[in-house]
Backbone bond lengths (Angstrom), bond angles and torsions (degrees), N, CA, C in turn:
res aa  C-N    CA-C-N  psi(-1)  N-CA   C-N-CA  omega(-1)  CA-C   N-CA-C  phi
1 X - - - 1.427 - - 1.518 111.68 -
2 X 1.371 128.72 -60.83 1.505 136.79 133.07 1.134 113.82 17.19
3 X 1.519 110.50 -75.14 1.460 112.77 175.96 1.300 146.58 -95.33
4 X 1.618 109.29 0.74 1.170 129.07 162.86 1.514 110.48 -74.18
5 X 1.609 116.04 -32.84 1.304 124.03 172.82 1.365 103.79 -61.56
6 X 1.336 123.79 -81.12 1.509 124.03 167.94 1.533 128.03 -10.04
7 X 1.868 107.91 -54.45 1.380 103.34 -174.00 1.644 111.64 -81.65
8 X 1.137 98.28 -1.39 2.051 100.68 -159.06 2.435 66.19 -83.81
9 X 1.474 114.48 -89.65 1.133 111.50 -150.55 1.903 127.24 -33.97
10 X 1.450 79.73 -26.55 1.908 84.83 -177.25 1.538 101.07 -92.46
11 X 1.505 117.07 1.02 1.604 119.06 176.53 1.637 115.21 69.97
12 X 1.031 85.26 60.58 2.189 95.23 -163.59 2.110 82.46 -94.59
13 X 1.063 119.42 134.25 1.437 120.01 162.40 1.766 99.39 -81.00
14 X 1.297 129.19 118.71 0.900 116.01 179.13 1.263 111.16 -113.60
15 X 1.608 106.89 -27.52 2.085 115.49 161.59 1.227 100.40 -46.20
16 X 1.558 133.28 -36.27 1.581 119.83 -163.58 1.457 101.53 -77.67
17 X 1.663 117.15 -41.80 1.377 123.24 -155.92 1.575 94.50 -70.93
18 X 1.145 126.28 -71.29 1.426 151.99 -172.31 1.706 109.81 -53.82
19 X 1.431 118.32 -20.35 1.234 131.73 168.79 1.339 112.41 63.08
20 X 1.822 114.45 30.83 1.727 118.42 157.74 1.267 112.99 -88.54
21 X 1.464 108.68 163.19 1.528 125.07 -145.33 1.862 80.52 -99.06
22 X 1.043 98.68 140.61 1.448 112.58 -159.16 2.176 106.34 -68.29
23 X 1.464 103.43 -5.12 1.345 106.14 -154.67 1.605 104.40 -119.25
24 X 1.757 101.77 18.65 1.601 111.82 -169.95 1.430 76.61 -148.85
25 X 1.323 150.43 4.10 1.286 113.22 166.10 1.451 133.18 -70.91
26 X 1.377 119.19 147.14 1.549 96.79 164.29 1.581 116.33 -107.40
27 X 1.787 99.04 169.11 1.285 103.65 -172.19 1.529 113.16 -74.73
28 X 1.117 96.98 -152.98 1.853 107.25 161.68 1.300 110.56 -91.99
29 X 1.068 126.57 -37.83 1.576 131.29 -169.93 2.270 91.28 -68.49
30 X 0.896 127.25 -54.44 1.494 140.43 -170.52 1.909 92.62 -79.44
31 X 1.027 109.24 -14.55 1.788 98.06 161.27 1.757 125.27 -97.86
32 X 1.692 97.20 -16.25 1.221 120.89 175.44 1.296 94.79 -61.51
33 X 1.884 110.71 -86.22 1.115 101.91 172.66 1.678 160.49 -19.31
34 X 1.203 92.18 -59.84 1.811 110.73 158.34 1.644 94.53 -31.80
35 X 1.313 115.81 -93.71 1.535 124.08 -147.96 1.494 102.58 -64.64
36 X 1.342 113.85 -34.26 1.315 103.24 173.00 1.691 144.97 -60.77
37 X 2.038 103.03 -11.84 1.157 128.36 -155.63 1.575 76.49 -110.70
38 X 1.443 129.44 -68.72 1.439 117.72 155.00 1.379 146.42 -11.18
39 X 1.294 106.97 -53.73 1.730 111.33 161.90 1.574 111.67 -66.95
40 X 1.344 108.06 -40.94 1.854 111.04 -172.98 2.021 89.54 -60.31
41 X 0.805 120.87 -43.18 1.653 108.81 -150.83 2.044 103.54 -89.41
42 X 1.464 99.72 -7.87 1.512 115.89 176.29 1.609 101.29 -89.84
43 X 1.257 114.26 -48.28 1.972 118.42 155.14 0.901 106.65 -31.44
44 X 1.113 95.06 -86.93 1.859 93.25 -160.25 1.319 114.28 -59.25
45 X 1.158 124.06 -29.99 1.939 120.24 178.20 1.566 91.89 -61.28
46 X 1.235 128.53 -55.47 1.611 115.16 -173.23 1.519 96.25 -58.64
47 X 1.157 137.93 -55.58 1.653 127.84 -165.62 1.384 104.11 -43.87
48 X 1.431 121.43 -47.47 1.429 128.19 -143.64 1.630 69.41 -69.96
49 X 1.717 112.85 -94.29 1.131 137.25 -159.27 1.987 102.17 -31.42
50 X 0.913 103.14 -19.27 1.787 92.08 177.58 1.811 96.83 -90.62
51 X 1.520 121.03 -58.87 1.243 102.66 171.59 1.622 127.17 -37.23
52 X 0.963 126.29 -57.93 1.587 134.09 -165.19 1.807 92.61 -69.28
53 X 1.430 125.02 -37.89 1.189 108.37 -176.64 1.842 116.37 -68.27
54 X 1.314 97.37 -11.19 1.555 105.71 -170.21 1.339 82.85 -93.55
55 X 0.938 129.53 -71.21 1.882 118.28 -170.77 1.433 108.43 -42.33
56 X 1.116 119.87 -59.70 1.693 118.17 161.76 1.878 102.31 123.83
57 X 1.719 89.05 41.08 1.525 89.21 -175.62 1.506 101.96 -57.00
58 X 1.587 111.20 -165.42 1.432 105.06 166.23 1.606 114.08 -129.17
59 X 1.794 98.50 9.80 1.350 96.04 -174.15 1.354 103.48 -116.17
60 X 1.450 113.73 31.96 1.722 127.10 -174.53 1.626 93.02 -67.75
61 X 1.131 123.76 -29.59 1.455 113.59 -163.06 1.696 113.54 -78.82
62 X 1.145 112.28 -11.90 1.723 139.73 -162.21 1.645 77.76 -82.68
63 X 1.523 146.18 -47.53 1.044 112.66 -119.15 1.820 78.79 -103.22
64 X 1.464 164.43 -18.47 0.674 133.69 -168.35 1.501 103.14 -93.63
65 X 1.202 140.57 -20.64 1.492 148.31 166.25 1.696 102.22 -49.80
66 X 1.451 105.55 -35.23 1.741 97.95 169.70 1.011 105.91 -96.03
67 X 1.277 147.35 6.24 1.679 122.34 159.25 1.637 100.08 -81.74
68 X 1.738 123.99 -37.61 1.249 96.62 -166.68 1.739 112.22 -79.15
69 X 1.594 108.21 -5.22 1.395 99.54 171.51 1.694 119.76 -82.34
70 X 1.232 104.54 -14.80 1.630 115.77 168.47 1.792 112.41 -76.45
71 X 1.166 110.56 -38.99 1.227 109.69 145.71 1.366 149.06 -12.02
72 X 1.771 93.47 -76.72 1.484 110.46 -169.52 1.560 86.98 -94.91
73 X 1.563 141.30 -24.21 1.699 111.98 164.14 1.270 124.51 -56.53
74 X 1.716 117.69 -35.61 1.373 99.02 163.12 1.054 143.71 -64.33
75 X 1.515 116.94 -32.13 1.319 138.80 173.80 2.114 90.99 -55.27
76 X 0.572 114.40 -58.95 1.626 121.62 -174.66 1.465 122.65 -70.47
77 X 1.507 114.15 -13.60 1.034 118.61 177.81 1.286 129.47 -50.13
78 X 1.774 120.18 135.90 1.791 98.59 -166.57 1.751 86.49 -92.88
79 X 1.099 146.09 -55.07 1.444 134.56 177.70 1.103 121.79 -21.48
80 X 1.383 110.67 161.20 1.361 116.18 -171.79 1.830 116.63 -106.18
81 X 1.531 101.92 90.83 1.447 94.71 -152.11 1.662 84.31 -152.64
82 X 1.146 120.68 144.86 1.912 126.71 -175.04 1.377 98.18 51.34
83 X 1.163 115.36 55.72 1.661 116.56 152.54 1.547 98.24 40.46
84 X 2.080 95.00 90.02 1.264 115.90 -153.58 1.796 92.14 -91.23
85 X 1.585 96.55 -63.66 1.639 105.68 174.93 2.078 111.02 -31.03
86 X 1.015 121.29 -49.60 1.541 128.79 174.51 1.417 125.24 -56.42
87 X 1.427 115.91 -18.23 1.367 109.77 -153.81 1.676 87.15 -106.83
């Protein structure tokens, strides 16, 4: 995001450099986002997974193996949903 901010102000073409189609790029503000909606859902999987480890569930260990499989469905997703065209 950093640097999408950077190249937009000093006027860097970076769709030309990077060779994306000018009508699927995202900005900085939509790269903000991304990682930022990312860290919230990596939070809370540690919250969950630290609560249940303090209760002393036994299926605390299940829960970070399902964030990275929630993960890779989005990453895989055929819909058009988390800036589908980009990924």
């Amino acid at each position: 995001g950093c640097n999408l901010f950077m190249w937009k102000n000093t006027r860097i073409n970076q769709n030309f450099i990077f060779d994306f189609a000018p009508n699927t790029t995202l900005t900085h503000r939509d790269a903000f986002l991304m990682s930022a909606s990312i860290m919230c859902t990596v939070v809370a999987t540690l919250v969950i997974n630290l609560f249940l480890r303090n209760v002393g569930a036994s299926y605390a260990k299940v829960v970070p193996g399902t964030l990275i499989v929630v993960s890779m469905g989005v990453l895989v997703c055929p819909f058009n949903v988390f800036y589908r065209s980009t990924r």
